[in-house]
ZAGUTI-150261 format. One record per residue: y, z, x of N, C-alpha, C, O in turn. Coordinates in steps of 0.05 Angstrom, whole numbers, plus 5000, padded with zeros to 4 digits. Last residue first. Layout:
% residues N
YZXYZXYZXYZX;...
//
This chain:
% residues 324
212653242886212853442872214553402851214953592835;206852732907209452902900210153062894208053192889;201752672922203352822943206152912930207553102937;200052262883198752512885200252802894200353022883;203351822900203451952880203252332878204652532874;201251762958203651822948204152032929204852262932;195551512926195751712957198151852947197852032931;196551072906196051292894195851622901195951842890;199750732942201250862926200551022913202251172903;195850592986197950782988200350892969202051062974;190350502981190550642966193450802966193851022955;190250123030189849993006190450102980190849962959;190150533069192950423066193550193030195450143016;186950813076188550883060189750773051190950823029;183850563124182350573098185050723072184350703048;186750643166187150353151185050433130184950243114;190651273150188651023159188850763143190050683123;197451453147195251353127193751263144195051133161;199952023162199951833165197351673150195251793144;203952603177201952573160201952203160204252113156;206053003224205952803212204152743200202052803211;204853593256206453553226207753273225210153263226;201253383283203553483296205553403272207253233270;197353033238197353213265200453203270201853023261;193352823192196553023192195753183212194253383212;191252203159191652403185193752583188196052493187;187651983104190752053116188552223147186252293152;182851873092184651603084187651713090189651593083;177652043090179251903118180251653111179651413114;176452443059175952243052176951983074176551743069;178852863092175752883079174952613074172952533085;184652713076183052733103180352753104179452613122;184352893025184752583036184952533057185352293062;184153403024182053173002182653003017180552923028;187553533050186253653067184153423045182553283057;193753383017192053243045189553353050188653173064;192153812984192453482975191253362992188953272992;193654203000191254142994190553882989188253782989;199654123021197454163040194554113025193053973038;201254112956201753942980198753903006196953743008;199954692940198254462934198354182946196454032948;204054932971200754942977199254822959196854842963;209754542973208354752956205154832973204754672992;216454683010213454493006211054652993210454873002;222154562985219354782992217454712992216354672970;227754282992224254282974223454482989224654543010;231354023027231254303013229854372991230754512972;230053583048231153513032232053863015233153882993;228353783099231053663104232153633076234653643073;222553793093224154013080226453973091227254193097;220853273114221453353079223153593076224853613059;221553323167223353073153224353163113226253133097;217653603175219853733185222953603159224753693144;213453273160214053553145217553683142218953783125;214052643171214352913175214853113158216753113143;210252103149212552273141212552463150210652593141;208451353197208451563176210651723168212951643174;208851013220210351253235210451513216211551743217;207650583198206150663213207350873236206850893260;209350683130209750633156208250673169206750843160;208050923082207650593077207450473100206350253102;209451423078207651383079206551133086204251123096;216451393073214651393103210951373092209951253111;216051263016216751063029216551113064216450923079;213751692998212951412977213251283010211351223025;216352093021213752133017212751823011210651753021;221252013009220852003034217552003036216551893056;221452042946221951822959220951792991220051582998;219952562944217852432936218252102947216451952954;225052792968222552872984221052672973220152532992;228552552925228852472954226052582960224452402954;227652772876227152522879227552472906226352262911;228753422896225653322885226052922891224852812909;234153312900231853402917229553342912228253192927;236052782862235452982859233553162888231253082892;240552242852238352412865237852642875238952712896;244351962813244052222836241052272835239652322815;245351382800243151582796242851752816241251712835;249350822759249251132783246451242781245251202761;249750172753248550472732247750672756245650652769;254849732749253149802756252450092745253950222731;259449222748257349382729255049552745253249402753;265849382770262749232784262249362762263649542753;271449022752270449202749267449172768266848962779;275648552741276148792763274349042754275449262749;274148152697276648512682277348662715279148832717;271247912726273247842725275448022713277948022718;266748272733268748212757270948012757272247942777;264348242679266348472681267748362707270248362705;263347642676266047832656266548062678268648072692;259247632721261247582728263747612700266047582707;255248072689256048112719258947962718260948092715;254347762641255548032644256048042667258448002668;251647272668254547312646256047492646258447482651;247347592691249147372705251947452685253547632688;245448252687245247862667247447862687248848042696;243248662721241848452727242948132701241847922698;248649162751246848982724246148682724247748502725;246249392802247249312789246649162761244449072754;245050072818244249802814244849752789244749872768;244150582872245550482845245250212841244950082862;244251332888241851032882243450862862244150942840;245151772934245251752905244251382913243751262933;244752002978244352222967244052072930243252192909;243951593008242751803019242551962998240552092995;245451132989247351163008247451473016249451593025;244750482965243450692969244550792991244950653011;244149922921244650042943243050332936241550412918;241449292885241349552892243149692919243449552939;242748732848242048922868243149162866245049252853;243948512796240848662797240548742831238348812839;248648152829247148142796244548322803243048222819;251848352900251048092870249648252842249848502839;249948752943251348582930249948442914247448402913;248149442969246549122956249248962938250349092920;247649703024248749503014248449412990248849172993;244850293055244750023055246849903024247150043004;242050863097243350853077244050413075243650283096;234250943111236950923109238550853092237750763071;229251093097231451253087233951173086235651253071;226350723124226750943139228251223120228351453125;224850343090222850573094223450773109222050973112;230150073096229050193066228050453072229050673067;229249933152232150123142230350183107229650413102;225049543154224849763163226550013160225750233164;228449093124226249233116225449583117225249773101;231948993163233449033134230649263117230849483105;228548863213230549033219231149193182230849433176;221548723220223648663200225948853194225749003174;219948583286219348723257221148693242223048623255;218548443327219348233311219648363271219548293248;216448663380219448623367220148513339222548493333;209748323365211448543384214548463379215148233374;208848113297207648113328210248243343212448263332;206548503237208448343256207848323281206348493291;206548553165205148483190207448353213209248193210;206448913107207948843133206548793168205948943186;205149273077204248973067206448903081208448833069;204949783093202549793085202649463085200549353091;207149713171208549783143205749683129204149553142;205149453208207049693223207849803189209449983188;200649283241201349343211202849483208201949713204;201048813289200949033272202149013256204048863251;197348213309199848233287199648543289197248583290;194047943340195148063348197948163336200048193349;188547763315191447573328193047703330194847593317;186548243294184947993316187447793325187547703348;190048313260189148553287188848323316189848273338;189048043217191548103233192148183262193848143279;183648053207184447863220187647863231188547723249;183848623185181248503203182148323212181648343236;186848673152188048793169185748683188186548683211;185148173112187948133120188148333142189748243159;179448423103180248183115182448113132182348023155;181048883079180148883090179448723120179148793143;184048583026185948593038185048853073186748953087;178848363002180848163011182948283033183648153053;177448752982174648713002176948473024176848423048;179648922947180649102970178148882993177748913017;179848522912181448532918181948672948183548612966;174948722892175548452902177648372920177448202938;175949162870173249172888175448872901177048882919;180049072825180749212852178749152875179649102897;182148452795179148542806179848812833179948752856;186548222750186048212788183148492788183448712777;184548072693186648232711185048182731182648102730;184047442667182447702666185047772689186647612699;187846982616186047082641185147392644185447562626;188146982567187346812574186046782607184246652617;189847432526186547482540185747152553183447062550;194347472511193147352505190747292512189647092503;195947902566196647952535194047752518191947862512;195447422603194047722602193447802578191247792567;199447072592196646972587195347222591193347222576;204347442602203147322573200147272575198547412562;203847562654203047752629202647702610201147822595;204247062678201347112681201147422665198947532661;209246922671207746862649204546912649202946862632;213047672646212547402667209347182641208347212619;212248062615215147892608213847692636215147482634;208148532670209848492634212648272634214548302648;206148202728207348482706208748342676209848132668;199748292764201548142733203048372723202448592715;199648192837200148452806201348292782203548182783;195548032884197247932864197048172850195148332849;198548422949196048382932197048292902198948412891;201848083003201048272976198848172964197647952965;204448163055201847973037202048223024202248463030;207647733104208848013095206347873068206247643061;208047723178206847483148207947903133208448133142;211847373236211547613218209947453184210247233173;211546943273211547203283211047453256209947673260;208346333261209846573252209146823260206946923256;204345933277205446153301208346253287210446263301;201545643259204745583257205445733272207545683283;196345933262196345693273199645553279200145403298;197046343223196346313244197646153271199146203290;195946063173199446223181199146173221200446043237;191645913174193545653175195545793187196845703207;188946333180188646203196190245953199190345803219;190246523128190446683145190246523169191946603184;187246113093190146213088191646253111193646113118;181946213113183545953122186146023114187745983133;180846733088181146693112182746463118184946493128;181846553025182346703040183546773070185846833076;177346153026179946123023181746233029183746113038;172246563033173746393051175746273050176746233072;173246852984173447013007174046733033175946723049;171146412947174646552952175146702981177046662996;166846212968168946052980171246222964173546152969;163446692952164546682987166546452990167846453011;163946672893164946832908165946822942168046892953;165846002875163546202887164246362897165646292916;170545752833169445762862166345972859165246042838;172345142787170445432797170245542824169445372839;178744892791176344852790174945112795176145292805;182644822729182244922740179344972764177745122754;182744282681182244632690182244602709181944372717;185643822652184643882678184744182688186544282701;187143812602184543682605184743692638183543502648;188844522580189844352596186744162595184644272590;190145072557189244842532190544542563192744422563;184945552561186245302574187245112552185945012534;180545772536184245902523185345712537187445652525;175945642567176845562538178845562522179345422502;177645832615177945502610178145452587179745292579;180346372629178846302617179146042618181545982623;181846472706183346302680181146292668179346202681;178646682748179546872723181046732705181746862686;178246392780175546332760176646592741175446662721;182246412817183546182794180446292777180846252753;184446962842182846852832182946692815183646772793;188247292896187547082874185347002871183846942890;187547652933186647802904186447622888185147652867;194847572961190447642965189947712938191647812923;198547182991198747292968194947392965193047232967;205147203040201447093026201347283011202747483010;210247003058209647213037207447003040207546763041;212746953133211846833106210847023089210247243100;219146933169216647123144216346903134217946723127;221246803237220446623207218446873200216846983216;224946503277224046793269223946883250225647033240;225846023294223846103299222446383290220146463293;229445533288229745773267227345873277225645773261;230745033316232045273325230945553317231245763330;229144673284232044693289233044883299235444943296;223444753285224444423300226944513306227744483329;222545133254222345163280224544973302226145013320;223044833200224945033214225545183232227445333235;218844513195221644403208223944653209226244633219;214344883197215344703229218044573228219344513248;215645023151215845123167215645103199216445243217;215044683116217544733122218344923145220544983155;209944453124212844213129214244403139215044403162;206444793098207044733119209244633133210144733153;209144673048208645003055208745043088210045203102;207644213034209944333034210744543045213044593051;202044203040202844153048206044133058206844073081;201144582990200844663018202644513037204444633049;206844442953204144462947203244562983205044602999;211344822899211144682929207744652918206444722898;211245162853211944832848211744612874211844362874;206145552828208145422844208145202848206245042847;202445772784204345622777206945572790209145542779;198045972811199846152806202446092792204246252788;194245442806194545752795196145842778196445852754;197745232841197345092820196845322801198445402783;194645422887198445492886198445382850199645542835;190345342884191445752881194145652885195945822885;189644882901189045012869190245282866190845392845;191644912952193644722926192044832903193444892884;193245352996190845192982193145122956195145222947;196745753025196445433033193545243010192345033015;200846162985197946103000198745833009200845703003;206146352997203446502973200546402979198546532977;211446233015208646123016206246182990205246062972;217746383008215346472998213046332993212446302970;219546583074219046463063216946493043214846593049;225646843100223946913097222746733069224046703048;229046613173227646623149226046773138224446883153;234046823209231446933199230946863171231846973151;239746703221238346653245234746783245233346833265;245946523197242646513188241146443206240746213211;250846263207249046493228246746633217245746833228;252445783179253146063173252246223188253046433180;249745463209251945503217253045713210254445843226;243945503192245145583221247245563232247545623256;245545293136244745523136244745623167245645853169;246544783158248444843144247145113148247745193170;239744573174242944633199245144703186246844713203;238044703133237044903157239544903168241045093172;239344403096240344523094239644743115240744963112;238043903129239443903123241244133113243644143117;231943913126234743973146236243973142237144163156;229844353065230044043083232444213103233644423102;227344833023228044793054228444453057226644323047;225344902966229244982981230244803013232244703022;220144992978222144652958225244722958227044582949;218645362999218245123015219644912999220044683008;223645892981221345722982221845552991224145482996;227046383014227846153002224646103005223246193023;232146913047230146873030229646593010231246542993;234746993110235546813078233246823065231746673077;238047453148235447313133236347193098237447253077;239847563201241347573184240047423168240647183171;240748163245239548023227239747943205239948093186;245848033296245548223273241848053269240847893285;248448143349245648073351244348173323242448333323;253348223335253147953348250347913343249547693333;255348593287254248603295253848313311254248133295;261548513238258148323248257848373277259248253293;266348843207265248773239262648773236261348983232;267448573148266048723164265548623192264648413200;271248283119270848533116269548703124269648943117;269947733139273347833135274148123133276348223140;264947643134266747763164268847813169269847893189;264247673079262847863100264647963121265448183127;266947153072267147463065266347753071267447973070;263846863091266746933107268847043088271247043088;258546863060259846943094262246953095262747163107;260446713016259447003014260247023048262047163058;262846243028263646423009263546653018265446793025;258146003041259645963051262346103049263946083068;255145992987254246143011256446153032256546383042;
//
């Protein structure tokens, strides 16, 4: 790390009041490395919590436990570090582990529908309580090659429940509100200023960076990312080469991107903004919205189109719909 910074500043004029965020779990953090990480000018954590209950972390097969979860985040207040993400996670359900495909002699315990929904809340009420300025929550997704796709595959658990799920992430804008978080992004919560500078550049369009193994840039007109094996990454930078795979983007892929990625905002997409990309906006476009205004899950006044909070649960199918 120490490395990477003063490489940075050898090659780039740093902004004084930059943002400069380290992404790390509750079993990364001691002081030790807080005050080494505040010397580099790491001045924004982003932490991956997932919940404060020890069976739903056990679950999901994390290795912190609440109480860890907690720790770390008062001790990285303690040193200064106050301008802290946590990632929560909605939609878990441990009563979806079959017990019989278990091959463990300690399952998993049962809940009742209202103590998930109240686990839930207390989640929400612990973050609370630490007085993190920003929580960033998803809804769980199993994807393919992890191990909650194996046990999928193997019918050891059941998939995430949408009804269930949305009744959860109902909750999340119901109690965000109530403490005074907006939703300034669909799975982005934040209290006044505190919004997530690196973030907010994605959704805007803007142009950005990505260094190391499997990142990404982007630089308005074209998209590129790197190759994700380690091995390979550092051969070729030792031949003096980057691996990486180009992808011009296409008019069509920009408007559908501005569409994907202002819809998500609470500043929503301009019309004006799309035909910047030199699309034509079709008349099935407009009909689109006029269903999903009916359904009061968009708003399109002063040629912006923007999601309700009843949309926002549905914002990628919304999207979709909208492309061309």
């Amino acid at each position: 790390m120490h490395d990477i910074f003063e490489t940075v500043h050898h090659l780039f004029e740093v902004d004084k009041n930059a943002e400069i965020t380290l992404e790390a779990n509750p079993d990364d953090i001691t002081k030790e490395r807080l005050l080494i990480w505040q010397r580099f000018g790491i001045n924004r954590l982003s932490i991956g919590i997932q919940s404060f209950n020890d069976d739903y972390l056990k679950y999901m097969n994390r290795i912190h436990t609440s109480k860890m979860a907690t720790e770390c985040v008062q001790e990285s207040q303690s040193v200064g570090i106050t301008n802290l993400s946590i990632d929560l996670i909605y939609g878990v359900n441990p009563n979806n582990y079959k017990k019989p495909a278990r091959k463990s002699s300690n399952p998993p315990r049962v809940f009742t529908e209202k103590e998930l929904h109240l686990n839930w809340q207390k989640d929400l009420k612990t973050a609370f309580k630490l007085n993190v300025p920003h929580i960033s929550s998803y809804c769980l997704t199993i994807e393919e090659k992890t191990v909650f796709g194996t046990w999928l595959e193997n019918k050891q658990i059941e998939d995430v429940d949408d009804g269930f799920a949305a009744v959860q992430f109902r909750t999340l804008q119901r109690e965000m509100k109530a403490d005074g978080f907006e939703q300034y992004e669909v799975a982005s919560f934040a209290k006044e200023g505190k919004y997530a500078v690196h973030n907010t550049s994605y959704w805007s369009g803007d142009s950005y960076l990505g260094v190391g193994p499997s990142a990404h840039s982007f630089n308005g007109s074209s998209r590129q990312f790197n190759i994700s094996n380690n091995t390979m990454y550092i051969k070729n930078l030792d031949e003096e080469l980057v691996p990486f795979t180009l992808e011009e983007l296409t008019p069509e892929n920009r408007f559908n991107e501005l569409v994907m990625t202002g819809l998500r905002t609470v500043w929503g997409v301009s019309t004006e903004r799309l035909k910047e990309t030199g699309v034509a906006i079709p008349g099935e476009f407009y009909e689109t919205i006029q269903v999903f205004e009916k359904q009061e899950k968009l708003t399109f006044e002063n040629n912006v189109l923007k999601l309700t909070d009843k949309g926002k649960f549905f914002a990628d199918g919304i999207a979709s719909e909208l492309f061309v």
